[in-house]
Structures are given as structure tokens and as C-alpha cells.
N, C-alpha and C positions, 0 to 999 in steps of 0.2 A: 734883404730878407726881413721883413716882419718878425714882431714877438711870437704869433702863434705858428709861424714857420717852423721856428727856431727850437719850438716846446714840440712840433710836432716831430721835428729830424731828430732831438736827443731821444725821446718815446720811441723812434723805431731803431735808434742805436741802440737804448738800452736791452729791447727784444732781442736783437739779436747778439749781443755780448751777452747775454741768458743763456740765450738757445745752446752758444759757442759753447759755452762753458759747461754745459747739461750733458753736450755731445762731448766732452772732453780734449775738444779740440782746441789747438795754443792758439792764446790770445794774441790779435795783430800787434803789432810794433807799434802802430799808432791809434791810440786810444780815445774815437769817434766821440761815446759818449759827455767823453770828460771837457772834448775838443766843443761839443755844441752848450756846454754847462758853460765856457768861459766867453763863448760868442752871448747865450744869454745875459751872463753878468756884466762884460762889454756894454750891450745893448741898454742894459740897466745904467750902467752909471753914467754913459752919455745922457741918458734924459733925468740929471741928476739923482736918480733912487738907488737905496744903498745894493753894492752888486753882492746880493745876501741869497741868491737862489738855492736852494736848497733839491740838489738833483746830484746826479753821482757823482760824488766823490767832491762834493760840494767846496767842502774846506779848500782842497786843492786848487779846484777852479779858483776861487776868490785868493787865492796867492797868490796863483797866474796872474788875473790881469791887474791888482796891486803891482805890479814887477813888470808891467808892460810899460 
């Protein structure tokens, strides 16, 4: 998957973790957005740039794949 893949799949995870949340309804077990934040960051530091994406829940990503 490409970078603008990657920016497009968290963009429609983040909609609809929105939406989820507007509607009141409980959030999945597995947290999509946060999951394409740290394939971007991934993505990032393989082609050496710092994996600094700043997308949901940013920080967290970037511990993630620090700890990969």
C-alpha cells in the first residue's frame, strides 16, 4: 500500500470512528484509525523520515512502532 493509500484508509477510519461515536455506539476492540496512523509511521521510517505523523492519536502510534 502506497502513502496516499495509507492517508486515505485512516481519513475514512477516522469518519467513521466520528460517526460511531456521534451515534453513541461502543467503540470496536480494534482501533482502525490508530492501526493506519502506525502503518503510516511504519511506512515513514522505512524510507528513513522521522515516523512523526501527526493523525489520531499520533503520540500513541509513534510508541507503537518505536516498540516494534
Amino acid at each position: 500500500m502506497d502513502m496516499n493509500q495509507l492517508f486515505y484508509h485512516h481519513q475514512l477510519a477516522v469518519i467513521a470512528a466520528d460517526r460511531a461515536h456521534h451515534k453513541g455506539e461502543a467503540p470496536a476492540h480494534f482501533d482502525l484509525p490508530n492501526h493506519y496512523a502506525q502503518r503510516i509511521n511504519m511506512f515513514r521510517e522505512k524510507r528513513g523520515l522521522q515516523p512523526d505523523f501527526v493523525g489520531y492519536r499520533s503520540a500513541h502510534a509513534q510508541q507503537q512502532v518505536t516498540a516494534i
